[in-house]
C-alpha positions in Angstrom: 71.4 51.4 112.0 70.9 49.3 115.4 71.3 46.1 113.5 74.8 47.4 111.6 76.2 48.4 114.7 74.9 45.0 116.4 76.5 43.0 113.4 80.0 45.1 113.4 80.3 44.1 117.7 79.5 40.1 117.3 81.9 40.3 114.3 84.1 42.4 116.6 84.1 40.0 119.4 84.4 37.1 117.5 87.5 38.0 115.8 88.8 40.3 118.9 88.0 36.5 121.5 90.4 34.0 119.4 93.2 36.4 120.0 92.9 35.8 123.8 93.1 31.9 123.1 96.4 30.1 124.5 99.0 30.0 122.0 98.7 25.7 122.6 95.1 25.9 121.8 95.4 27.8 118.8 98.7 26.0 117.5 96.5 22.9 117.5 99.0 20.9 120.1 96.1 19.3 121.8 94.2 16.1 120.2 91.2 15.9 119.7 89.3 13.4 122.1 87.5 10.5 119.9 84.7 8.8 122.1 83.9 5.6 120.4 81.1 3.9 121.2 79.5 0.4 120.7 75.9 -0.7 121.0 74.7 -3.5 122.4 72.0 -4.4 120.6 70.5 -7.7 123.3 70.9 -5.1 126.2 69.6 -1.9 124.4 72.4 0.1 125.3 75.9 2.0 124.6 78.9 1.1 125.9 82.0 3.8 125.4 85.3 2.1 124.6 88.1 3.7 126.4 91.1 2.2 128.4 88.9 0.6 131.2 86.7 -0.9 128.6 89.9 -2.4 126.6 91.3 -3.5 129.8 88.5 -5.3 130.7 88.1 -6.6 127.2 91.8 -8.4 127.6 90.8 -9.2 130.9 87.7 -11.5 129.0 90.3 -13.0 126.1 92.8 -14.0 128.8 89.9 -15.7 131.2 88.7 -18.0 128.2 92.5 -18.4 126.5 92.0 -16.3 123.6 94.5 -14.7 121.3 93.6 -10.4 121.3 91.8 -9.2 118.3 91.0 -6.1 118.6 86.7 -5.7 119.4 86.0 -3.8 116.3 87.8 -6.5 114.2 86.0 -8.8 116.6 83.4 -11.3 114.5 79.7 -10.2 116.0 78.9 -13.8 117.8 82.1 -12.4 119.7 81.2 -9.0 120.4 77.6 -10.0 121.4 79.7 -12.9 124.4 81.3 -10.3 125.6 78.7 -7.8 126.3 76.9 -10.8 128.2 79.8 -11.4 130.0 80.0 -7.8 130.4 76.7 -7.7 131.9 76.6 -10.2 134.5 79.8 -8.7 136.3 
């Protein structure tokens, strides 16, 4: 009996909370936020691309007179120059 009743008020709840959700939230308006991150396999670590991280990324094409391809596209003897360069700054 305890366990019925106990199932019946999660269900209860769970249906009864996503009524009280914004009507944005629940229309879907928002985006979902992608992280995307890139390991650096000399320096052991992860590195999240967002805007800082692309901004600095142009700033490393522009200092050595590159054309922009975008990192992922990027060969890996480029990806791996920029993380050094990434590093010592």
């Amino acid at each position: 009996m305890f366990r019925r009743t106990l199932s019946a008020l999660i269900l209860t709840a769970a249906v009864g909370g996503s009524a009280l959700l914004p009507a944005t939230a629940a229309a879907g308006e928002r985006r979902p936020v992608v992280t995307v991150r890139f390991f650096d396999r000399d320096h052991r670590d992860y590195h999240r691309w967002n805007r800082q991280e692309e901004l600095r990324y142009r700033a490393y094409l522009a200092e050595r007179h590159r054309r922009y391809i975008a990192f992922r596209r990027a060969d890996r003897q480029r990806q791996i120059a920029y993380w050094r360069w990434r590093h010592e700054r």
